[in-house]
N, C-alpha and C positions, 0 to 999 in steps of 0.2 A: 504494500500500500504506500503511494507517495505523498507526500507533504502536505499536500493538498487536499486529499482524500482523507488523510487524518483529521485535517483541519474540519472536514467538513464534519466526519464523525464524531470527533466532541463538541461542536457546534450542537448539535442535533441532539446527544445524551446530556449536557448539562442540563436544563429544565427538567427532562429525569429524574436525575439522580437529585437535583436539589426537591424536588419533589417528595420523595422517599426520605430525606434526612428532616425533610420540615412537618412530615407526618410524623414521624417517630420522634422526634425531640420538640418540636412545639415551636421554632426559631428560625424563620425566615432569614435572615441578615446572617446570623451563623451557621445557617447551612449554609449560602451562600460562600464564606467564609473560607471553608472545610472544603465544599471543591473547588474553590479557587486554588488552595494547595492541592489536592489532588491531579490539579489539572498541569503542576508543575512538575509532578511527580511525575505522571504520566507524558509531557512532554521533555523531562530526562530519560525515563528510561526506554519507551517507545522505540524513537530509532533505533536504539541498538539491540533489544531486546525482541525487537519484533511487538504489533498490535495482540493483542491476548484473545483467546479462542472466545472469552465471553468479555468484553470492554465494558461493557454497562457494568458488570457484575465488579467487574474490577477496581471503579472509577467510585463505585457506592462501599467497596470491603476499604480502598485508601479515607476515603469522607470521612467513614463512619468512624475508624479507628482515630484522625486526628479531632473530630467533634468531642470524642468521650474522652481525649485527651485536653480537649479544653474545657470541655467541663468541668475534671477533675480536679484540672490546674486550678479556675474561679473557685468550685467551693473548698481547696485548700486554703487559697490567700482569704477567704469569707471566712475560714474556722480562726485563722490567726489574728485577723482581725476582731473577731466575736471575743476569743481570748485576751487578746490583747485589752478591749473596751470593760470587758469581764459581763459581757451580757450572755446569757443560755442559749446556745446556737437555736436557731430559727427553721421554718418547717422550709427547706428548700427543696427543688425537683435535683434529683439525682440521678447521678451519670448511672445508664444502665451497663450491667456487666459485659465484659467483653466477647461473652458469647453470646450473648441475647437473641432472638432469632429474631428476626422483622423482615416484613414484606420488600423484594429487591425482584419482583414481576408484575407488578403494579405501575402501568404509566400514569403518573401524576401530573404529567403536563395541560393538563385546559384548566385542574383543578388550582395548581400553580398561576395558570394565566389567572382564574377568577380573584385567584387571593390579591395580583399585583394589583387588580381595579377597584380594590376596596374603597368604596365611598371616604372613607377619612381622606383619602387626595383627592387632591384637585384631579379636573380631566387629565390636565398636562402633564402631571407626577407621575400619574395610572400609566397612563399612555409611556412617558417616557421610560419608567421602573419596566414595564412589561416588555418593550423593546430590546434591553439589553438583558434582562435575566431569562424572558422563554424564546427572544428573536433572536439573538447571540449577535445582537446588532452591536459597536464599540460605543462609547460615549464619544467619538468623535462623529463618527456617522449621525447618530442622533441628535447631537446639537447640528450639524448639516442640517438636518432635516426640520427644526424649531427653530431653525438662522438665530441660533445664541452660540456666543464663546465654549468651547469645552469644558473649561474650568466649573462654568458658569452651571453647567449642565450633567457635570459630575456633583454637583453639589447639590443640586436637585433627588437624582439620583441617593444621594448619602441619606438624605433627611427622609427622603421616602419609606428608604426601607427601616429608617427608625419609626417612622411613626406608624408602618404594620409591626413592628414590634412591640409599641409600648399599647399599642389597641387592645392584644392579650386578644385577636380574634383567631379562634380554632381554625388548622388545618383541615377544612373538608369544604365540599361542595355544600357551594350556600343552599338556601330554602328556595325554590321556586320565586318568593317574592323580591328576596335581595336580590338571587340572581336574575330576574329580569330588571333589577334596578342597574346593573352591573352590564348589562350584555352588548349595550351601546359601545362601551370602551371595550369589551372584548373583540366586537367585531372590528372598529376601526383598527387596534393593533393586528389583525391579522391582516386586513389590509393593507396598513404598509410595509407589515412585512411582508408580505408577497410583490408588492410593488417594489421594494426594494430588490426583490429577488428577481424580479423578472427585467427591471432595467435601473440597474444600480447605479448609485448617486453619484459615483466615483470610483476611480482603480481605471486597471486596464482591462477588466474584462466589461460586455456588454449583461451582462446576465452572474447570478450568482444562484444557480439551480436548485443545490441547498436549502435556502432560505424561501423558494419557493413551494416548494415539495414540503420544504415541512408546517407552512402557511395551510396550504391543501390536506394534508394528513390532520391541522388540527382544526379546520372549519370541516371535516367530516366527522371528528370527533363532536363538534360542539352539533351536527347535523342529526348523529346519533341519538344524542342528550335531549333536542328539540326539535323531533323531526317537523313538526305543525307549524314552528317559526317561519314564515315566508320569509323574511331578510336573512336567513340563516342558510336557507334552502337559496336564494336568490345571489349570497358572497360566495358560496361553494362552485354555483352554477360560473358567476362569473371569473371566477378563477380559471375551472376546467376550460370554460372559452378564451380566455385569452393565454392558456398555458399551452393549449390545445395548436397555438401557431410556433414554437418553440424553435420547433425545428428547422424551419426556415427564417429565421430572424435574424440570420448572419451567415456571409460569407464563411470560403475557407478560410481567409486574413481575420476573421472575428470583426468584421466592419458591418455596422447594420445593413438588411435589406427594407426598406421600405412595403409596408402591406401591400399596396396599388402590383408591387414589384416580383410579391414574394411566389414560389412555385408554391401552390395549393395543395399540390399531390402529398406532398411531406406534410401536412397537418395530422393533429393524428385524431383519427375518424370516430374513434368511442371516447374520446373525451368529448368531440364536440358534440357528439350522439346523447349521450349522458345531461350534457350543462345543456341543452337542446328542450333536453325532457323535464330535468330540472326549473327551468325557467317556466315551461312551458306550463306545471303543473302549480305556479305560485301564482304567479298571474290570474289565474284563471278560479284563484277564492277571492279575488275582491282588493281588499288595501294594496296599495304597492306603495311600495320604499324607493328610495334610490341606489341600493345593492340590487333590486330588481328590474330598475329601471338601466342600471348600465349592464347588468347580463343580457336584457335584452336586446340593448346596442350589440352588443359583444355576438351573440344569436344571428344577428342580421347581417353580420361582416362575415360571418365564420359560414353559415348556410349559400354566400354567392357563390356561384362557380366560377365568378372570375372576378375583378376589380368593376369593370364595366357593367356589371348585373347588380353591383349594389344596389342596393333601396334607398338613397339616399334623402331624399323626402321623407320619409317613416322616422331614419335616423336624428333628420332635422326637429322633427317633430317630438320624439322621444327628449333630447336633450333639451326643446324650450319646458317640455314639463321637470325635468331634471333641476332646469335653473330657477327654475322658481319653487322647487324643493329646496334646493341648497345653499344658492346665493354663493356659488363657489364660482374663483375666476377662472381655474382650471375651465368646466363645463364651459362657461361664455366662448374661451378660447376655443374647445372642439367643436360648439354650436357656432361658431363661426366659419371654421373651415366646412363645417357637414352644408352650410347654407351655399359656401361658395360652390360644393362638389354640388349641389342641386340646382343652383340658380344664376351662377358663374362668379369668378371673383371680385366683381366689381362688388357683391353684395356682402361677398364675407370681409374685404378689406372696408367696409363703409364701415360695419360692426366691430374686425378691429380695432380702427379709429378710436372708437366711441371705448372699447375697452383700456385701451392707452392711456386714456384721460380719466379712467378711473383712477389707475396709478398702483394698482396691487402687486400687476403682472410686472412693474419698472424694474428693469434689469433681469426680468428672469428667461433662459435663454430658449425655453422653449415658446416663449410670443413668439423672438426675432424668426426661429424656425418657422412657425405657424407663417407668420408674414412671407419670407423667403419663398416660400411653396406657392401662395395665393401672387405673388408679383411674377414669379416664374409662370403661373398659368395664362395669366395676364400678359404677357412679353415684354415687360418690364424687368428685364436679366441687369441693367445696371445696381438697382436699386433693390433686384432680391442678391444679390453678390451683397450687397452690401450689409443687409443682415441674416445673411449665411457667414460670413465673416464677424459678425454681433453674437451673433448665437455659440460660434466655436468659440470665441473666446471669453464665454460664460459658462460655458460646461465645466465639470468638473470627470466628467465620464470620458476617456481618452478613446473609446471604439465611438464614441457621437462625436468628439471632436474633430475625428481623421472623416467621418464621413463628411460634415459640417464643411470642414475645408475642401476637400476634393470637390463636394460639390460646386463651392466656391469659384473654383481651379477651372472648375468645366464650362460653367457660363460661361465666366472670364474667356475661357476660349472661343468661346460659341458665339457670344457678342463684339470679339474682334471680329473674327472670321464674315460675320454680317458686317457689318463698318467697310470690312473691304469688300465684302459685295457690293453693297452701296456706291463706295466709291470706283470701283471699276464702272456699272451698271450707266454712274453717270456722266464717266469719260468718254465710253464709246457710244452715248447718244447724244452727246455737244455736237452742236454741228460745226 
């Protein structure tokens, strides 16, 4: 197994195993703690030792042994100090023995996700704590992603997981009524972590597979849990569709290929078959959300047989009800192109416009993209070169920045190359 593959494997078992140590000892933050040593242990001895026939098993026997070694260690210096003070030791939880037997087959990970959403945080806390302990996202990627400093967003993180600690709230799956108080921020965390997995914020790759597949693996877990959830049924559905184009999403070089672009054949035909019926089967009780409202986008792109048979009206149509669920700029931005792909780009660049002047989207570089594409439809190649070149160098993802520039590279060429038609064209009809 190489580096990589490692990486992705304990990626994937930490939420795990902290899961199993914060069942059995009652302490979030110190389980935590425990594999983050284990994870050091495990990153010594690994390479040379080889990955172990059972690594979960492995990852929860290192945890477990330095937990109950911190345990130990605290109610020692608690006994000396009780001695010291001369007060009668006090009724504290006690490290279990070192053979104890405890559940190590038990995935605790959605159970883990509920705990991070715990009402005592803010959305932003839930959100961020859940990111990094069941998304194996870094604190630097997640201040990325809440455009705050690292420092700033490590320290968030810190106080979160104290204040599920000092809650004194049980390790278990809430009550029906918590947890539907809770499930709002479970789904958005799975959302971005799957969006981060499927077009990562940053690095040199386009995609971080990992992190989406285990996004998918845990909205069928929570699908399990609720199958009658329509927004539950509707994030699952939209995952399977937009994960469902995978495999054509990049060159051999790892440089994006554009949907409009991509070979169709390579989609893979029971996921979209699946999120197809999925979608099809939530819609169809009544309320929709907007997890169901972009599966069904996602539905209508993935059932064309080709770029040209889109339904781009329906699309358009789907994302004005969208915006005025969410009030998100993102949506305006692809309600904008979906209006130019229906009604030509004079129409999506007018709503541009008018989104620029909002000022959310300022600076971020998937407008300039959006723009680039509607000026390119337009024949306007000086001015989409020029935020193709806006866009690259706002990225932070080096496979969209190589495409971004190349694009760039090729109008640039493409609108010399007319210039000198032009000007040939009107030398030899001078008279």
């Amino acid at each position: 197994m190489d580096s990589q593959a490692a990486d992705d494997l304990l990626r994937r078992l930490v939420p795990q195993v902290v899961g199993v140590l914060t069942r059995r000892f009652g302490d979030f933050a110190a389980a935590e703690d425990a594999v983050q040593e284990a994870l050091i242990d495990a990153a010594a001895q690994w390479p040379e030792e080889g990955v172990p026939d059972n690594p979960r098993g492995w990852l929860i026997q290192v945890a477990y042994r330095r937990m109950t070694e911190q345990l130990r260690n605290e109610q020692a210096r608690r006994r000396r100090e009780e001695l010291v003070a001369g007060r009668a030791p006090l009724d504290r939880r006690t490290a279990p023995p070192a053979d104890d037997a405890y559940e190590a087959d038990r995935d605790d990970t959605l159970t883990t996700l509920f705990l991070c959403c715990h009402p005592a945080l803010t959305p932003a806390s839930a959100i961020a704590l859940t990111l990094r302990s069941v998304g194996g996202l870094t604190t630097a990627e997640i201040a990325r992603a809440f455009l705050v400093p690292e420092t700033t967003m490590a320290q968030r993180i810190s106080r979160a997981k104290q204040r599920i600690r000092t809650s004194g709230v049980p390790f278990r799956m809430p009550a029906p009524p918590e947890r539907a108080r809770r499930l709002g921020s479970v789904l958005h965390v799975l959302y971005l972590i799957f969006n981060e997995g499927y077009a990562s914020s940053a690095g040199p790759d386009l995609q971080r597979v990992e992190l989406s597949r285990e996004a998918i693996r845990l909205a069928r877990m929570a699908h399990d849990l609720l199958p009658d959830d329509c927004e539950v049924a509707g994030l699952l559905a939209l995952m399977l569709l937009t994960d469902a184009r995978r495999p054509a999403r990049t060159g051999p070089d790892g440089i994006p290929i554009p949907l409009a672009d991509q070979d169709r054949s390579l989609w893979d035909g029971e996921a979209v078959a699946e999120g197809v019926a999925l979608v099809t089967g939530t819609l169809a009780r009544g309320a929709v959300g907007p997890y169901q409202l972009q599966a069904a986008i996602a539905a209508l792109h993935d059932e064309a047989a080709t770029a040209g048979e889109t339904d781009w009206p329906q699309i358009l149509a789907l994302y004005g009800l969208l915006e005025r669920m969410s009030d998100n700029p993102m949506v305006s931005l692809n309600r904008a192109v979906a209006a130019a792909m229906a009604h030509g780009p004079a129409t999506g660049l007018d709503m541009l416009r008018a989104l620029e002047a909002d000022g959310r989207l300022a600076g971020h570089h998937r407008f300039h993209t959006a723009r680039a594409h509607l000026l390119e439809m337009a024949g306007d190649l000086r001015a989409a070169v020029d935020d193709y070149r806006a866009a690259a160098s706002l990225t932070t993802s080096a496979p969209e920045r190589d495409y971004l520039t190349t694009r760039a590279a090729r109008l640039t060429a493409s609108a010399g190359a007319s210039a000198s038609s032009r000007r040939t064209l009107g030398t030899t009809s001078s008279p």
